[in-house]
N, C-alpha and C positions, 0 to 999 in steps of 0.2 A: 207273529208266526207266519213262514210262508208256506203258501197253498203247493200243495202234492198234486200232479198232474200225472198222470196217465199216458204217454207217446206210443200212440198204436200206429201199425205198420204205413196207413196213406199220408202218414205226416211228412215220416223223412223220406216216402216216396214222392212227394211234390218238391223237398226240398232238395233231392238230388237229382231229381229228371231233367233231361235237355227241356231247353224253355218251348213254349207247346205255340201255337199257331194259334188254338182256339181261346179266343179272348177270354173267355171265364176260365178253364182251365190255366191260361197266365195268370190272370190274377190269384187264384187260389195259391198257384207256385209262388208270389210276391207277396204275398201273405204272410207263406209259411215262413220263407227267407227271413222275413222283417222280423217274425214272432223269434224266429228262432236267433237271431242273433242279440235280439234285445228282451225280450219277453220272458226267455228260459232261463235266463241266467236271476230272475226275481225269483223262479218258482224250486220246487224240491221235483223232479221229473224222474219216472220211472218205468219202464218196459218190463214185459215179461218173456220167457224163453218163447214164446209165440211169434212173439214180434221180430225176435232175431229168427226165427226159421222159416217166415214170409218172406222176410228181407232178405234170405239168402236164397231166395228159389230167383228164376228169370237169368238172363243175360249176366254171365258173370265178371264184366267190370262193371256193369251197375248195380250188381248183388256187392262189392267190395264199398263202393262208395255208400250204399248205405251203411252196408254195416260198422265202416269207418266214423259216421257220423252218428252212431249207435254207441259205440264203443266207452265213452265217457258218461254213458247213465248208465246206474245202478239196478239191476234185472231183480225185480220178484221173485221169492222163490214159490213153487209151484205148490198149494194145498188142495185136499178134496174138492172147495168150495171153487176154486175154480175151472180144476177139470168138470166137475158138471157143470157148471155154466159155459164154456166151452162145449161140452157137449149139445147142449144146449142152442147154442147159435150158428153149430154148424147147421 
């Protein structure tokens, strides 16, 4: 059986940023790269309507490439239990 993952918004915002200057921050972006080209493709990933409308806020060709790289998972649909935990961690 494979594992269900969760893709919240700083994932595919490391994987689509210009590459960063500050050495951990690289790394974190070569990480994400590496997971995401090999890594997700083992697991079942999934975003929710949240995710897509972080990813669209900011600079809008990098609001597109995210959501370009978004576009191919499966979006949660949205129940009580999560708008109050949403609420929650705002």
């Amino acid at each position: 059986m494979r594992r269900t993952v969760y893709i919240e918004t700083s994932v595919v915002s490391y994987l689509t940023a210009r590459p960063s200057q500050d050495s951990i921050v690289a790394a974190c972006q070569q990480i994400t790269r590496s997971w995401w080209d090999v890594g997700r493709v083992m697991v079942s990933a999934y975003i929710s309507p949240y995710v897509i409308e972080e990813a669209s806020n900011g600079d809008p060709q990098a609001a597109e490439q995210r959501l370009a790289a978004l576009r191919p998972i499966p979006v949660l649909p949205v129940n009580p239990e999560i708008l109050e935990l949403a609420e929650f961690l705002q």
